[in-house]
C-alpha positions in Angstrom: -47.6 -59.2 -108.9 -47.0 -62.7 -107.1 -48.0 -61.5 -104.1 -50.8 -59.5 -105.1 -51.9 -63.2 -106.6 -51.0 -64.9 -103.1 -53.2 -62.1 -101.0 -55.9 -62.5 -103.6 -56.3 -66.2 -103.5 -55.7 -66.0 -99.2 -58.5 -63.3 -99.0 -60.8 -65.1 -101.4 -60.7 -68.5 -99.4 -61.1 -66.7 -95.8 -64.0 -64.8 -97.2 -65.6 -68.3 -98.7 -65.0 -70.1 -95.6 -66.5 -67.4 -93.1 -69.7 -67.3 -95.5 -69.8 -71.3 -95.3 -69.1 -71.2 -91.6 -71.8 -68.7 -90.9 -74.4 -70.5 -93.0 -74.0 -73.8 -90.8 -74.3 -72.3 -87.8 -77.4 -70.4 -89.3 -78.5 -73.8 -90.2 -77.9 -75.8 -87.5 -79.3 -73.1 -85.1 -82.7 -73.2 -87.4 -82.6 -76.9 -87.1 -82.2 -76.8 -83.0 -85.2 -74.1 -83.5 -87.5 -77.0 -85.2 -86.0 -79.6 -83.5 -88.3 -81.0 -80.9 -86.1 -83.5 -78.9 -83.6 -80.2 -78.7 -86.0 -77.5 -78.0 -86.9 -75.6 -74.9 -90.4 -75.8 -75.4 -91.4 -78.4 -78.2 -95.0 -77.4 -78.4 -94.5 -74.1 -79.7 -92.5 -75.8 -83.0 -94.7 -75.3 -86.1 -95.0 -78.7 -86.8 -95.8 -79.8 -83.3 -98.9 -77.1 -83.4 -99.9 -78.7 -86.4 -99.9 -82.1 -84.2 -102.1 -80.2 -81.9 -104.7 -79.1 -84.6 -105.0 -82.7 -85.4 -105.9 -83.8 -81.9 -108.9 -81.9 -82.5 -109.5 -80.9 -78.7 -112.6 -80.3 -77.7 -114.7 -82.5 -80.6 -114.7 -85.7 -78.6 -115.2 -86.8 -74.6 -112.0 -89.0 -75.0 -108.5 -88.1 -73.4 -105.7 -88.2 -76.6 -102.2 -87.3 -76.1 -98.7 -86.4 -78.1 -96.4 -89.1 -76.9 -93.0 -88.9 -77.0 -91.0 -92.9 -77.4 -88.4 -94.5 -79.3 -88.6 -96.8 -82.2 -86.0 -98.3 -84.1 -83.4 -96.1 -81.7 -84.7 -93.4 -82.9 -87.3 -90.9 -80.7 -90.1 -90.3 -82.2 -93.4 -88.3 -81.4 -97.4 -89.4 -82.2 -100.7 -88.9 -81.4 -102.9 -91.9 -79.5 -106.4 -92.1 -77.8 -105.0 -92.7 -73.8 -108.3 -92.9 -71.9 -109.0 -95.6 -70.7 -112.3 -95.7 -71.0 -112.2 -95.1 -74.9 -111.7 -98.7 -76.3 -110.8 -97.4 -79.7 -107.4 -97.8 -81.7 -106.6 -95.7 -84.3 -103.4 -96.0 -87.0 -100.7 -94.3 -85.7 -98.1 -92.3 -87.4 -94.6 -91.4 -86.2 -92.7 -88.7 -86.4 -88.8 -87.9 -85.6 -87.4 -84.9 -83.7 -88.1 -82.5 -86.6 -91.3 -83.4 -87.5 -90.5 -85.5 -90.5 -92.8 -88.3 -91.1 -91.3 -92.1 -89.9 -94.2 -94.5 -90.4 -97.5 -95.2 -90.6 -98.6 -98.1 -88.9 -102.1 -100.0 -89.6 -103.7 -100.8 -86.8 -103.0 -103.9 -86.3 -99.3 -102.6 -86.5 -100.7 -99.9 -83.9 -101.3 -102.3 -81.5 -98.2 -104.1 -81.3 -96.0 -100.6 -81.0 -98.2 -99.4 -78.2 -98.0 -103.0 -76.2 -94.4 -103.7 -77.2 -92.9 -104.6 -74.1 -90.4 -102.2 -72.5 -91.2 -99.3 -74.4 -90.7 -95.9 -72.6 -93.8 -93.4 -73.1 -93.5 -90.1 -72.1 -96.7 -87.4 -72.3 -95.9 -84.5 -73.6 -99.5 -82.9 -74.1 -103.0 -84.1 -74.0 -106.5 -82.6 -74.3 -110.3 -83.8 -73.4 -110.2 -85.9 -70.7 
């Protein structure tokens, strides 16, 4: 009877650790899926498509882009009028690696991210222009 105990509890706690085990990597292999900084292609993520949309491409003669830069060590992605000859300046919002939403700045605060000196930009899609 003791050992059926033994191989009962040894069973149980292989089967619960191969079920938590599998569910990570399930997890962590959805989260490289959304993950934009990870991902082969990080315009077909669902969130970045939805960046996209909001470009509205097409709807206006000026160049805007999805930018890819850090702030506060972090990289983010957002969306900024880059032609040159457009003198607007919109609020811009950031957004980390898996979409989720970093902060908004005004536009004043808009301003000072864009020109903030040493910054690294990189484009990572752009429309109109």
């Amino acid at each position: 009877m003791k050992k059926f105990i033994l191989l009962t509890l040894f069973f149980s706690a292989t089967i619960i650790s191969c079920t938590t085990n599998n569910d990570e990597v399930i997890a962590d292999a959805q989260l490289d899926i959304q993950n934009a900084c990870t991902a082969e292609n990080p315009l077909e993520l669902e969130w970045m498509q939805d960046l996209i949309t909001e470009l509205n491409c097409g709807e206006y003669a000026c160049k805007v882009a999805i930018l890819k830069s850090e702030y506060e060590s972090e990289t983010v992605f957002y969306i900024q009028m880059t032609d040159p000859v457009c003198l607007g300046f919109d609020e811009i919002t950031l957004y980390n690696c898996t979409g989720k939403k970093v902060e908004s700045f005004s536009i004043e605060e808009s301003r000072e991210f864009v020109n903030s000196p040493g910054r690294e930009v990189e484009e990572i899609f752009s429309c109109n222009g």
